[in-house]
C-alpha positions in Angstrom: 17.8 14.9 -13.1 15.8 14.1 -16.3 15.9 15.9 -19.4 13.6 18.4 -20.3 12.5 19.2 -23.5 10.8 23.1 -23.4 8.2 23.7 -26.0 8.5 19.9 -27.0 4.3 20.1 -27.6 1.7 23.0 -27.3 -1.6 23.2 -25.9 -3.7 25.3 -27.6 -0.7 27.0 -29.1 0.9 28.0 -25.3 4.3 25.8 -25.0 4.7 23.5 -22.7 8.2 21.1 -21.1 8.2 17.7 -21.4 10.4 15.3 -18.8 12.1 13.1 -20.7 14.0 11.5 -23.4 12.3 12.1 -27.2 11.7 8.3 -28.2 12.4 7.5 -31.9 11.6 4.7 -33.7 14.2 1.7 -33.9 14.9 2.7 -30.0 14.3 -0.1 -27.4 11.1 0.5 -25.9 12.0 1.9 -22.1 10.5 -0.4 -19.5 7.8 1.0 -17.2 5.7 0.0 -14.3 2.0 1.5 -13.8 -0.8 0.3 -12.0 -4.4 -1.0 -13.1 -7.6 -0.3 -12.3 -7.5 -3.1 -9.4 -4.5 -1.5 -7.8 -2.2 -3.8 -9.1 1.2 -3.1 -10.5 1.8 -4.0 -14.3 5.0 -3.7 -15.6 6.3 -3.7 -19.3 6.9 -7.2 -19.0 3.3 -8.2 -18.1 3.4 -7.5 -22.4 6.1 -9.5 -23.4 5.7 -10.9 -26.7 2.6 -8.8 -27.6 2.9 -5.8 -30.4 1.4 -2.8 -28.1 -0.2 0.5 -29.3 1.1 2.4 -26.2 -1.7 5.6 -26.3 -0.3 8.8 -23.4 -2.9 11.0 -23.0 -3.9 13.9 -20.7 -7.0 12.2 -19.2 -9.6 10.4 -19.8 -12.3 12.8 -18.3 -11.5 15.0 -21.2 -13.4 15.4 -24.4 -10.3 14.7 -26.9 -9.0 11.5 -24.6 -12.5 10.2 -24.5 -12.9 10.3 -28.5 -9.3 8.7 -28.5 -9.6 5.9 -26.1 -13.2 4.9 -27.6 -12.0 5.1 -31.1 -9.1 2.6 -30.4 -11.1 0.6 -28.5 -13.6 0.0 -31.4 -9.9 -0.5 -33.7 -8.7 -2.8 -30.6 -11.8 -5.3 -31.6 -10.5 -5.8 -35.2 -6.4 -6.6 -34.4 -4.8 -9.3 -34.2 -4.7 -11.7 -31.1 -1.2 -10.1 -30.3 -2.0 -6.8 -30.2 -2.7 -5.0 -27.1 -3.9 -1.5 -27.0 -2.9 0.1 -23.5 -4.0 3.9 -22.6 -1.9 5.3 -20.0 -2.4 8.7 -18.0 -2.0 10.4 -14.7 -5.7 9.4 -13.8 -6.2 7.7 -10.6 -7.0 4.1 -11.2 -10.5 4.6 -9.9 -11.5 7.1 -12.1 -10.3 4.9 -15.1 -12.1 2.2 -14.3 -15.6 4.6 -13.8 -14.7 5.8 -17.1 -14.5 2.4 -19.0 -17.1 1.4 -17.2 -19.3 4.9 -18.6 -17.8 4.4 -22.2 -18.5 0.7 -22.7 -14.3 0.2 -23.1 -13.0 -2.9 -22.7 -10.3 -3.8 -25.2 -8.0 -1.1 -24.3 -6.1 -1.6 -20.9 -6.2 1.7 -19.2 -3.1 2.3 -16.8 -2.2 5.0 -14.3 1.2 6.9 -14.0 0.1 8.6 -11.3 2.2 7.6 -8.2 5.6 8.4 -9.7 5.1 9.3 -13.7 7.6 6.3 -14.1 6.3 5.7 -17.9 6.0 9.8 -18.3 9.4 10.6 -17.6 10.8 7.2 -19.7 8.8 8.0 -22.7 9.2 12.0 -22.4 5.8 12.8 -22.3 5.5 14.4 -18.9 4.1 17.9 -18.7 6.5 19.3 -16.5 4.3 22.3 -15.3 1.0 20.2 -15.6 1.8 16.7 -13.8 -0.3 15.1 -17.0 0.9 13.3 -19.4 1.2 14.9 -23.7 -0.6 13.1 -26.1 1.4 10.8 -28.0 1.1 6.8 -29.5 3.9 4.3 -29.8 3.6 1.4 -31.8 5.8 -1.0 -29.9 6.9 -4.7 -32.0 7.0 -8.1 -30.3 11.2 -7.9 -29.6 10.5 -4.5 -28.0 11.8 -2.0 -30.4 9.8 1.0 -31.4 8.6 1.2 -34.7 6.6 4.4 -34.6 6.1 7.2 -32.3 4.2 10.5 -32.7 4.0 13.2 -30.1 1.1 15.1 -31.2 2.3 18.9 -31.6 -0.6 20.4 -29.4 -2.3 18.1 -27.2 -5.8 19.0 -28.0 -5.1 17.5 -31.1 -5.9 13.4 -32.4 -3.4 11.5 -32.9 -2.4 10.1 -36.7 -4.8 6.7 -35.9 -3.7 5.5 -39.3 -0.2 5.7 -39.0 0.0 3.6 -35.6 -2.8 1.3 -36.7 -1.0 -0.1 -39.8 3.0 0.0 -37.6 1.1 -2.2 -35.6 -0.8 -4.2 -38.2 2.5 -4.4 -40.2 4.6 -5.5 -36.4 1.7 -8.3 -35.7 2.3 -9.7 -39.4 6.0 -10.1 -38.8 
């Protein structure tokens, strides 16, 4: 059975579990499968090589996942070549593909979780009551290790874009 961390992150102030280890920078990044907005499956090592900003959110159809996925997508546009931005949530695959489609996203890769929360519980950012996934960004380098993770304390909350955008600035320079 998987971990669970209880009041790990809030939403609007009410408590909530997370599934799941608490990944810390200088970890190995867990590998995960997902699938894309075709269907297909994409695994970890569809990456390989790449510095990813690895972006868990709630969903897309939400007012803070939408500012968070279209302001990467703008910071997406000015990183380097090996840098891949990759949005992950419970969504079904159809809906984010409507939504990038809607929002005029296309250098974020959006990924679902949503047949078995593979990534969610790896990366310990399942809501256990919820089936979603908590906000959080991971700044993953090219050998795979972590080099920055933030769980944002209440969901409803941005992430630190600064913090994750230079790890991965200063990842893609190494």
């Amino acid at each position: 059975m998987a971990q669970e961390r209880q009041g790990a992150v809030t939403m609007r102030g009410n408590p909530l579990t997370l599934v799941g280890p608490e990944i810390k920078p200088g970890q190995k990044a867990p590998e995960f499968s997902l699938v894309d907005n075709n269907l297909a499956t994409v695994t970890s090592a569809d990456f390989k090589g790449k510095v990813k900003i690895i972006c868990a959110v709630p969903s897309l159809d939400t007012p803070v996942c939408d500012t968070e996925t279209r302001r990467f997508n703008v910071e997406a546009a000015k990183l380097a070549d090996s840098v891949r931005v990759l949005t992950i949530s419970t969504d079904l695959p159809f809906a984010q593909k409507r939504w990038c489609g809607a929002a005029g996203v296309d250098k974020v890769v959006t990924l679902s979780d949503h047949r078995n929360v593979d990534f969610g519980e790896k990366y310990g950012v399942l809501v256990k009551d919820l089936r979603l996934l908590a906000r959080a960004v991971f700044v993953v380098d090219k050998s795979d290790k972590v080099v920055h993770a933030e769980y944002v304390k209440d969901i409803v909350n941005q992430p630190d874009y600064e913090a994750a955008l230079a790890a991965a600035q200063k990842a893609a320079a190494s």
